[in-house]
N, C-alpha and C positions, 0 to 999 in steps of 0.2 A: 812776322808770320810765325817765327817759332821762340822768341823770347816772351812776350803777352803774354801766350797762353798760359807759359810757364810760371807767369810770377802771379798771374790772376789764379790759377790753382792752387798756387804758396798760399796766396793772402787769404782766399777762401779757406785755406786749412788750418792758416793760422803756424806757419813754419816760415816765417818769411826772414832773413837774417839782416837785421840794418850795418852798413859799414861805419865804424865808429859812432860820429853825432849824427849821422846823416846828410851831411852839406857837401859830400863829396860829390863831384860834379861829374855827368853822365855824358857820353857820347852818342848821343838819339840822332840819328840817319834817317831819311826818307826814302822811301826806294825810287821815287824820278828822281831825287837828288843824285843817287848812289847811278842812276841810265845815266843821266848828265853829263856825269862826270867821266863814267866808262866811255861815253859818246867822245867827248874830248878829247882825252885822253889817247883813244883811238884815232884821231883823226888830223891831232896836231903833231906834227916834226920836233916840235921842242920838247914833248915828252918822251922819245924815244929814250929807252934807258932807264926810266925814271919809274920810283915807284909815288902814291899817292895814300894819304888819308884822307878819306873823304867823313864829312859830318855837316848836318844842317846847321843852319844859322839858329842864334839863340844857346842858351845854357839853361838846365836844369840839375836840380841834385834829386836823388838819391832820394830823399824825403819828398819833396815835390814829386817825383812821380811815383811814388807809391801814396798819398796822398790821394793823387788826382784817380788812380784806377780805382783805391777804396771807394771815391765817390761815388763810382761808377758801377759799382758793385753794390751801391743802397739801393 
C-alpha cells in the first residue's frame, strides 16, 4: 500500500536507484500472508516470547520487480 506507489512514482520519474547489479533479492510479503501469520502467531503457546519474520513464498530481485511494474506502466 505504501511502498508501489512509491517506487511506481521513482520509475515514472525516472530517479529510481538499482542496488548494485540488481540480483539482490527482495522480501515481498502479502498482507493475508502477514493476517496469517499474526493469526498464529496469536493464537499458538509455542510462540509466546518469540518474535517472527514473516515473507511470502517464492524470491524475486531487485531487477525483476522493477522490471515487472515498468511493464505495467506501458
Amino acid at each position: 500500500r505504501n511502498s508501489i506507489p512509491r517506487v511506481l512514482r521513482a520509475l515514472e520519474s525516472g530517479s529510481v536507484k538499482i542496488v548494485g547489479d540488481g540480483t539482490n533479492k527482495l522480501n515481498i510479503v502479502y498482507a493475508e500472508d502477514v493476517a496469517e501469520g499474526a493469526v498464529l502467531a496469536a493464537t499458538s503457546p509455542l510462540a509466546v516470547c518469540r518474535a517472527y519474520n514473516l515473507s511470502s513464498s517464492g524470491e524475486v530481485t531487485q531487477r525483476e520487480l522493477l522490471d515487472a511494474l515498468t511493464d505495467h506502466l506501458r
